[in-house]
C-alpha positions as CSV (number, residue, x, y, z in Angstrom):
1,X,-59.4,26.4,-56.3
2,X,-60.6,27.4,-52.8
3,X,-61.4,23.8,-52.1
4,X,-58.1,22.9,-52.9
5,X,-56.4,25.6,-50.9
6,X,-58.3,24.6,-47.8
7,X,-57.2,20.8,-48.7
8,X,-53.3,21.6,-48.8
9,X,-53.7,23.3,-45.2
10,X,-55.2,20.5,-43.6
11,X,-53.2,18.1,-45.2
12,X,-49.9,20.3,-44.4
13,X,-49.0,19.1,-41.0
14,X,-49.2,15.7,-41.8
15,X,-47.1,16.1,-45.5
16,X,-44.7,17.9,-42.8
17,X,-43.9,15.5,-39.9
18,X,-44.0,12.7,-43.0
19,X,-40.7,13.9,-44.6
20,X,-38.4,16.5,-44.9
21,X,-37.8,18.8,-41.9
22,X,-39.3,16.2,-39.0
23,X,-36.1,13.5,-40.2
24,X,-33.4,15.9,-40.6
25,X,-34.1,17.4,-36.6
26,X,-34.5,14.0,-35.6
27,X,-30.7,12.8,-37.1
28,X,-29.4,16.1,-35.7
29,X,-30.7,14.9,-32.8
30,X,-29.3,11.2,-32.8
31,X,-25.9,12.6,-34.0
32,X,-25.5,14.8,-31.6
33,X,-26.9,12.6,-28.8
34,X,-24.5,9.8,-29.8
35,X,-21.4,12.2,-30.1
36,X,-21.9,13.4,-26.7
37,X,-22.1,9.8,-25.3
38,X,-19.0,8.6,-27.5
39,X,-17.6,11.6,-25.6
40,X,-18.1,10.6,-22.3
41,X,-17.2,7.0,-22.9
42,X,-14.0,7.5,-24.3
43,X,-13.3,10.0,-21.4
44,X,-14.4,7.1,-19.0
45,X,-12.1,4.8,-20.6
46,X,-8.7,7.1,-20.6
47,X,-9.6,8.0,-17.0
48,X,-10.4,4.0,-16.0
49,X,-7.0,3.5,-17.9
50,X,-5.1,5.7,-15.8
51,X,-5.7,4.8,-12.8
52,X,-4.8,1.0,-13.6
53,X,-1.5,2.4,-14.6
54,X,-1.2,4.1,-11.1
55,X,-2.0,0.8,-9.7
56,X,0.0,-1.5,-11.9
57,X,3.0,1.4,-10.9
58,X,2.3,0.9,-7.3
59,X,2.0,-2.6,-7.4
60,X,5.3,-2.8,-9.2
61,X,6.9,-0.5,-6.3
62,X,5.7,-2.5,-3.4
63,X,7.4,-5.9,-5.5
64,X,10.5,-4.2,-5.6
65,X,10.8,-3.0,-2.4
66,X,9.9,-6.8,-1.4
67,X,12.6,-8.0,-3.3
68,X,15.0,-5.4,-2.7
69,X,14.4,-6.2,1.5
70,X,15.5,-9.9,0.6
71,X,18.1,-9.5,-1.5
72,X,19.5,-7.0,1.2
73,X,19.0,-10.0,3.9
74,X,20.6,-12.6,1.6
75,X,23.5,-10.5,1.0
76,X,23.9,-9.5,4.8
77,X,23.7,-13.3,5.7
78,X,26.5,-14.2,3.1
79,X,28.8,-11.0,4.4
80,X,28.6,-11.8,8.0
81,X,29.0,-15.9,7.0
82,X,32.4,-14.5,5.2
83,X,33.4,-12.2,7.6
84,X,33.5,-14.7,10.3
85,X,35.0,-17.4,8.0
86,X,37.7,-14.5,7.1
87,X,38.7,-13.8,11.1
88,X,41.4,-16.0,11.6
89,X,42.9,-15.7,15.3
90,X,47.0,-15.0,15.4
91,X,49.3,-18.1,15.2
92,X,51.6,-19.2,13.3
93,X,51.5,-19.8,9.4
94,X,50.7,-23.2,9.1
95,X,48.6,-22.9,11.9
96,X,46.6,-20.2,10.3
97,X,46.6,-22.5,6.5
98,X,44.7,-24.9,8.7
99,X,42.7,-22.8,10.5
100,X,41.5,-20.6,7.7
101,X,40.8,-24.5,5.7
102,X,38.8,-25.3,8.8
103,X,37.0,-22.2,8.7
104,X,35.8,-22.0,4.9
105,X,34.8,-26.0,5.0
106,X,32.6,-24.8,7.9
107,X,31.4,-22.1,5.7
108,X,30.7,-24.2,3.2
109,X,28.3,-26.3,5.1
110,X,27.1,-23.4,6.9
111,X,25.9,-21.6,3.8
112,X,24.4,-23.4,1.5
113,X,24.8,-19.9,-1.3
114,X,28.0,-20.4,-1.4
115,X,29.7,-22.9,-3.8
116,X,33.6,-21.7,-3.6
117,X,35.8,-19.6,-1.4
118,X,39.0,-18.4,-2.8
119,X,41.7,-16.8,-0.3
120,X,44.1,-14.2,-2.4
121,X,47.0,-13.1,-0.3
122,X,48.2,-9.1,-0.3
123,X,50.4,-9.8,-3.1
124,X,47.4,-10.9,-5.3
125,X,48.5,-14.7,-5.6
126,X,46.1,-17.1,-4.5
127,X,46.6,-19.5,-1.5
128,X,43.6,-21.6,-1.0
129,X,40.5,-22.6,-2.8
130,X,38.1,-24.5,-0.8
131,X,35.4,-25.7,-3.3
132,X,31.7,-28.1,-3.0
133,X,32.1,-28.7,-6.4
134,X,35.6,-29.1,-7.2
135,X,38.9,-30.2,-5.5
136,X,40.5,-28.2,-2.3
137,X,43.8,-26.5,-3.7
138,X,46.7,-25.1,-1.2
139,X,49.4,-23.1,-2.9
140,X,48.7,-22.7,-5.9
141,X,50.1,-19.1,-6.4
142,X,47.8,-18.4,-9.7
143,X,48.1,-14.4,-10.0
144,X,44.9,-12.5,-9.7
């Protein structure tokens, strides 16, 4: 009995580390390990994600702004090609029909944007459509 007492205590440490207690540390161990790196990589990856959606955002700014600048030069080129074609000097009215014909063909070839300039009198009647596409009209006294 002695002899097998003295067996099962130098055979303990090795029975120990062979099952049991040594394998359920160990899987703590790995768990928790892997939990904290999960962890940190999903916190990685939300922070890596926010800051592409800051850049995307400024990126889409700086676009708009681009095209707002353009569209802002485009329309200022078409108003001042209008405005001009608009200023008819004083004369009489046939004179001024003629002038103001003059003045929107010119526009027309001046400005390629524009395909069609309509001249509606105070009264809301229209007087002259000067077209690229279509047929020049005097007179026609079509109510807008």
């Amino acid at each position: 009995m002695l002899h097998q007492r003295r067996r099962a205590v130098e055979d303990w440490p090795q029975a120990h580390f062979r099952g049991g207690l040594f394998i359920k540390y160990a899987t703590v161990l790995v768990a928790l390990v892997s939990v904290v790196l999960l962890t940190s990589g999903l916190f990685q990856a939300y922070a890596a994600y926010q800051q592409n959606q800051a850049a995307t955002a400024r990126l889409h700014e700086q676009q708009a702004i681009g095209t707002a600048g353009r569209i802002d030069e485009f329309f200022s080129k078409i108003i001042g090609h209008v405005t001009w074609a608009s200023r008819v000097p004083d004369g009489t009215a046939p004179d001024l029909a003629d002038q103001r014909l003059s003045r929107f063909k010119e526009l027309l070839s001046l400005a390629q944007e524009v395909s069609e300039i309509r001249y509606v009198d105070a009264t809301g009647h229209e007087q002259l459509v000067v077209s690229r596409t279509g047929p020049t009209a005097a007179g026609s006294g079509r109510d807008f």
